[in-house]
C-alpha positions, 0 to 999 in steps of 0.5 A: 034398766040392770044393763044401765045400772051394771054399766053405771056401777061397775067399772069392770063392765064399761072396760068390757064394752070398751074391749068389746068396741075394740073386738068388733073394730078388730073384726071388721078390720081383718074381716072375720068370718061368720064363724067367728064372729058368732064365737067372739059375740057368744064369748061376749055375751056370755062375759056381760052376763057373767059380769051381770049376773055377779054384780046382782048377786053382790048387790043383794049380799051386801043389802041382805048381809051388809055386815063382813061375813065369812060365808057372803064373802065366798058367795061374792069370790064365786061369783067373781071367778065366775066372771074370770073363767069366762073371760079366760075363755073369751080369751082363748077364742081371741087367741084362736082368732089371731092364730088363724088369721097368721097361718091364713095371712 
């Protein structure tokens, strides 16, 4: 129910399944290894759940505190750079992957 209700909700999240789509179809394509395929879904994963876990904590802000308030609105920036550290980080596996497929190819 929260998966459907992220997906529903946020915009964010359907671009990431969208990427994540992507990602698999790149994978399968240039025919990854174990390795990396455990690195992108881990660095996928841990992006949904960040994504997640930052639109939960959005959601009860805003129905506990629907008013603007300074100390919610850091609450929700925290959460939101949460989101960003961990897509930096997906993207630095992408970038991993593609820089040893060249040397590789």
């Amino acid at each position: 129910m929260g998966l459907r209700h992220g997906v529903r909700a946020e915009h964010s999240l359907k671009f990431q399944l969208a990427a994540f789509a992507l990602l698999v179809t790149f994978l399968i394509i240039v025919r990854a290894g174990p390795l990396w395929w455990a690195l992108a879904m881990l660095a996928s994963g841990g992006v949904f759940a960040a994504e997640l876990f930052n639109t939960s904590i959005e959601e009860l802000a805003d129905h506990l505190h629907p008013e603007v308030h300074d100390r919610i609105r850091v609450v929700k920036d925290c959460a939101a750079a949460a989101v960003l550290v961990m897509v930096l980080g997906a993207i630095a596996v992408g970038v991993a992957l593609v820089v040893s497929l060249l040397r590789r190819g």
